[in-house]
C-alpha positions in Angstrom: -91.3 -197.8 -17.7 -89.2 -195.0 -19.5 -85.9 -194.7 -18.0 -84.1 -190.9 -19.0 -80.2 -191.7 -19.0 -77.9 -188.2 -18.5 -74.4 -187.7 -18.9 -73.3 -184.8 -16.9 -69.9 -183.4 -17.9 -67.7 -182.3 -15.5 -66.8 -179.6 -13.4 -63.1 -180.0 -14.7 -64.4 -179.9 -18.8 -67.1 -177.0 -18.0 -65.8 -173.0 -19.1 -68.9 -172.8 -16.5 -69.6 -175.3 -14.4 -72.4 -172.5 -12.5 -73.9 -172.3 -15.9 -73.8 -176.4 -16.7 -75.5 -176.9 -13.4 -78.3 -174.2 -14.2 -78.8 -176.0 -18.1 -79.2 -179.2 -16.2 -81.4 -178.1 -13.7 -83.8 -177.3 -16.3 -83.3 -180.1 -17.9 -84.0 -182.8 -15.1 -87.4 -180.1 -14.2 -88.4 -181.1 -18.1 -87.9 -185.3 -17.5 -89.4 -184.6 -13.9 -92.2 -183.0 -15.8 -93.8 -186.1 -17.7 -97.8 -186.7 -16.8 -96.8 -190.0 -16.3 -95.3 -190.9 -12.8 -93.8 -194.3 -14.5 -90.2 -193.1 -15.0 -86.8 -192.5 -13.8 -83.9 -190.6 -14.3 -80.2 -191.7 -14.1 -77.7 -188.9 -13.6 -73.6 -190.2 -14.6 -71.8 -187.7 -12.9 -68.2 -187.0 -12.2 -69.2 -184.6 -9.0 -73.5 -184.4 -8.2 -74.1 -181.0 -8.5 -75.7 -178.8 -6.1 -79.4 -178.2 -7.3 -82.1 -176.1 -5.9 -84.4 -179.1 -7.5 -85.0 -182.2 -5.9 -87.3 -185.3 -6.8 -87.1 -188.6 -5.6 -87.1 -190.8 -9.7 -83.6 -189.3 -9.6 -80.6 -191.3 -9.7 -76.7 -189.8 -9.5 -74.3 -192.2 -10.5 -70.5 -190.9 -9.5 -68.0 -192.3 -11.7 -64.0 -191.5 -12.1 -63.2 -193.0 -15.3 -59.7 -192.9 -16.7 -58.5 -190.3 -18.8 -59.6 -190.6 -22.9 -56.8 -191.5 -24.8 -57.6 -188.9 -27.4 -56.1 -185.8 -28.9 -59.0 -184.4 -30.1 -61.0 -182.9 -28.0 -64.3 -183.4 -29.4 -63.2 -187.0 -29.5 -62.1 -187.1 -25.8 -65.8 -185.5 -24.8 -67.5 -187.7 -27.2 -65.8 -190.7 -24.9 -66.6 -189.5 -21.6 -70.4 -189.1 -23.0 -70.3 -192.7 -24.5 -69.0 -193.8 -21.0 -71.2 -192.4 -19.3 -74.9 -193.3 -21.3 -73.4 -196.8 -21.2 -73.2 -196.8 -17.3 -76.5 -195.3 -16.7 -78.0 -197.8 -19.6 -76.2 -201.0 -17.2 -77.6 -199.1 -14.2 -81.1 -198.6 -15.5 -82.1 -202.6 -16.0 -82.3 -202.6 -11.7 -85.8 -200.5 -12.9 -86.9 -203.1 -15.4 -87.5 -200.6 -17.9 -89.3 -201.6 -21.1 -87.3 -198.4 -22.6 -85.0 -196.0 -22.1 -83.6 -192.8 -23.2 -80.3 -190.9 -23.4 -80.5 -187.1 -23.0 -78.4 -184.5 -23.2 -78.0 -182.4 -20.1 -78.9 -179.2 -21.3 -82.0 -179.7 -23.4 -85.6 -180.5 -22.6 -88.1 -183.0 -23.6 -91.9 -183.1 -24.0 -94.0 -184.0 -20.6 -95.4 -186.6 -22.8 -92.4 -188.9 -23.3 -93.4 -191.6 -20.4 -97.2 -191.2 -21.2 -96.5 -192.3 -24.7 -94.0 -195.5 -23.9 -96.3 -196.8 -21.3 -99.3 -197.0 -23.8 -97.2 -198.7 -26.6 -94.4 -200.7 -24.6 -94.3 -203.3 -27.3 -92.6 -201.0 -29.9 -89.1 -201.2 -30.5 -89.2 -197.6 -30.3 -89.1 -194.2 -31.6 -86.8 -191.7 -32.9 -87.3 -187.7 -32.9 -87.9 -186.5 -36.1 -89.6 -183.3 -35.0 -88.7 -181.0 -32.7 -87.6 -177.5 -31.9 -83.9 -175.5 -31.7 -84.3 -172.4 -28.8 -81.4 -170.5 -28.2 -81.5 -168.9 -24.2 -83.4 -165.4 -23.7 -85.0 -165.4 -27.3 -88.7 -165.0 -27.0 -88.8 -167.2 -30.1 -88.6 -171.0 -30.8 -87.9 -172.7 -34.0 -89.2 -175.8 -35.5 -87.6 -178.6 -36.9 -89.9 -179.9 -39.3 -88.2 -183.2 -40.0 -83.9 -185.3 -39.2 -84.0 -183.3 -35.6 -82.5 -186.5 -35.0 -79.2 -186.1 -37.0 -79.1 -183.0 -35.4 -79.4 -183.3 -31.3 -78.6 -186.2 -29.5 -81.5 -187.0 -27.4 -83.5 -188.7 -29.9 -83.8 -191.9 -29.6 -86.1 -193.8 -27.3 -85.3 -197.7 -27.7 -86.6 -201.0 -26.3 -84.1 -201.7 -23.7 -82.7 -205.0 -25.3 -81.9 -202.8 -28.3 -79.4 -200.6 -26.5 -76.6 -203.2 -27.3 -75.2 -203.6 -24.1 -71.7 -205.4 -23.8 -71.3 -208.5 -22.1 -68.7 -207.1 -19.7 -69.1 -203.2 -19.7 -65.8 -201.7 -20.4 -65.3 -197.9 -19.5 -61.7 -197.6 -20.1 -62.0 -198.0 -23.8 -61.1 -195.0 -26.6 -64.0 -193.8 -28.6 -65.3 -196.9 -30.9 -66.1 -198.6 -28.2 -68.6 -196.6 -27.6 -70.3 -195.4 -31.3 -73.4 -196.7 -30.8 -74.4 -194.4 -28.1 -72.6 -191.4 -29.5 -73.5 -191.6 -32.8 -78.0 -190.7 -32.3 -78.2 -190.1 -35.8 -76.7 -193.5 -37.1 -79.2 -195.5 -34.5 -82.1 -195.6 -36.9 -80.3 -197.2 -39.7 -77.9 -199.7 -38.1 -81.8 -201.0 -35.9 -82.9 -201.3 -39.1 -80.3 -203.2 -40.6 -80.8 -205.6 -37.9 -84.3 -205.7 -38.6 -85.4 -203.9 -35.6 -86.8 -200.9 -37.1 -87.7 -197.8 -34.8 -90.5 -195.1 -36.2 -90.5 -191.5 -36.0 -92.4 -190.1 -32.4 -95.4 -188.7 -33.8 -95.2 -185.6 -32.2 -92.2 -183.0 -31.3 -90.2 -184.7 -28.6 -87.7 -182.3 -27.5 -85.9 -178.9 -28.0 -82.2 -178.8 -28.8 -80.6 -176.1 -27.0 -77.9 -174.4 -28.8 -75.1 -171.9 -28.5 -74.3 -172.1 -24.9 -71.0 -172.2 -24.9 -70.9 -175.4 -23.2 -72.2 -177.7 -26.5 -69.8 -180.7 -27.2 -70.1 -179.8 -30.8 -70.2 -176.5 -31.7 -70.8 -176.6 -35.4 -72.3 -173.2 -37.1 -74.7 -175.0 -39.5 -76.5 -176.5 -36.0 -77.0 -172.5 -35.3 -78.8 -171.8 -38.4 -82.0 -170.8 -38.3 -84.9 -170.4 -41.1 -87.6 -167.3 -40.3 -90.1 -169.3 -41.6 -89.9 -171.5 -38.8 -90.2 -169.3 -36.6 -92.7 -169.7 -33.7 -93.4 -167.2 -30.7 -92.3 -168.6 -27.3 -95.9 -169.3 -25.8 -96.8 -170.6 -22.9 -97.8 -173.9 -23.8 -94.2 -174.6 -25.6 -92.7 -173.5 -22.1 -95.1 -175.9 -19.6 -94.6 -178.5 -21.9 -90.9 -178.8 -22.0 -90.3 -177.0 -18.9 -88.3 -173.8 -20.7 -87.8 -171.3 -19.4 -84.8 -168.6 -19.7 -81.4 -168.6 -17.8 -79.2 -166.2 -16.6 -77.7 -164.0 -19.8 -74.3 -163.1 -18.5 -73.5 -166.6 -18.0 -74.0 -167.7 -21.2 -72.3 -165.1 -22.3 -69.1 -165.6 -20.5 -69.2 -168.9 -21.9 -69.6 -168.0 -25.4 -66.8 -165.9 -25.0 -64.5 -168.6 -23.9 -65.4 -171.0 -26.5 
């Protein structure tokens, strides 16, 4: 079984918390979307937000962690999120997973994801090396070609002994506690090192969405974007990850307060 891990931020750390509950709407439709019906979905939430969407493999998880010792506050965001995966990672072994899978509350994933782990459960995993980068109302969708990984964070798809869960969970630790699960792109290499090497999913796993106003890290070279990858919206990108457009003026009142 593929258990989907979510941190949600909250309400108090949203410009738009109306426009963080429609991203994550459409991305719990996307992990509710897989052809496979062996999965779940663990939501780490500071306040469950009020969906039109229901489905019963979902999981909220209501924490009220201390506040992150921080100044910075990318670095205070990055802690909540590392917080957060590491809750829903402790949570998820009541499933028995064989894997699981962080995810960022706004993007979506291929319908494929569950399908694949439960025909190859003995792999240590996978990392997303292709992918695609959609920014809301375009009609067009870019490829990534190849390190989607070191560019979104949900990525990774690990055995669940590989997650490198503490002993004793801590969740009122400052940001190195919680690295591994922050740092997607670094994943690959420090498995490796440990002789646990994950390969790259064979096909494009998920679609980094950018320039909401809401992303933790807003950085400009993630909002670059080549025309010869390029690809029309069709219909088959949109079933398959569940994508479909939101509502334009609240993005844009969130870009505006960024």
């Amino acid at each position: 079984m593929l258990v989907f891990v979510v941190p949600l931020k909250s309400p108090q750390a949203s410009k738009s918390w109306q426009l963080v509950t429609q991203l994550f709407e459409r991305c719990v439709k996307s992990l509710c979307n897989q052809t496979s019906p062996n999965y779940k979905v663990i939501v780490v939430c500071n306040e469950r937000p009020r969906l039109k969407f229901h489905h019963p493999n979902i999981t909220y998880i209501e924490v009220d962690f201390p506040p992150a010792n921080e100044l910075d506050p990318i670095c205070i965001g990055h802690t909540d999120k590392g917080r957060k995966i590491l809750k829903g990672l402790v949570h998820a072994q009541k499933f028995s997973p064989s894997h699981t899978m962080a995810v960022d509350a706004d993007d979506c994933v291929s319908k494929h994801l569950a399908e694949f782990v439960d025909k190859n459960q003995n792999c240590d995993g996978w990392f997303i090396n292709k992918g695609y980068k959609y920014q809301n109302g375009s009609d067009v969708i870019y490829v990534k070609r190849r390190n989607f990984y070191k560019m979104c964070g949900t990525c990774n798809i690990l055995k669940y002994d590989l997650n490198q869960l503490p002993e004793n969970p801590e969740y009122n630790r400052g940001y190195g506690y919680y690295k591994f699960y922050i740092d997607h792109e670094k994943v690959r290499e420090t498995l490796t090192q440990k002789g646990n090497g994950i390969k790259p999913l064979p096909f494009r796993g998920a679609v980094y969405i950018v320039a909401t106003g809401e992303n933790l890290y807003y950085g400009s070279t993630k909002l670059t974007f080549n025309l010869l990858n390029r690809k029309f919206l069709n219909q088959s990108i949109q079933e398959e990850f569940s994508l479909y457009p939101l509502n334009k003026n609240l993005v844009t009142e969130a870009l505006s307060l960024r």
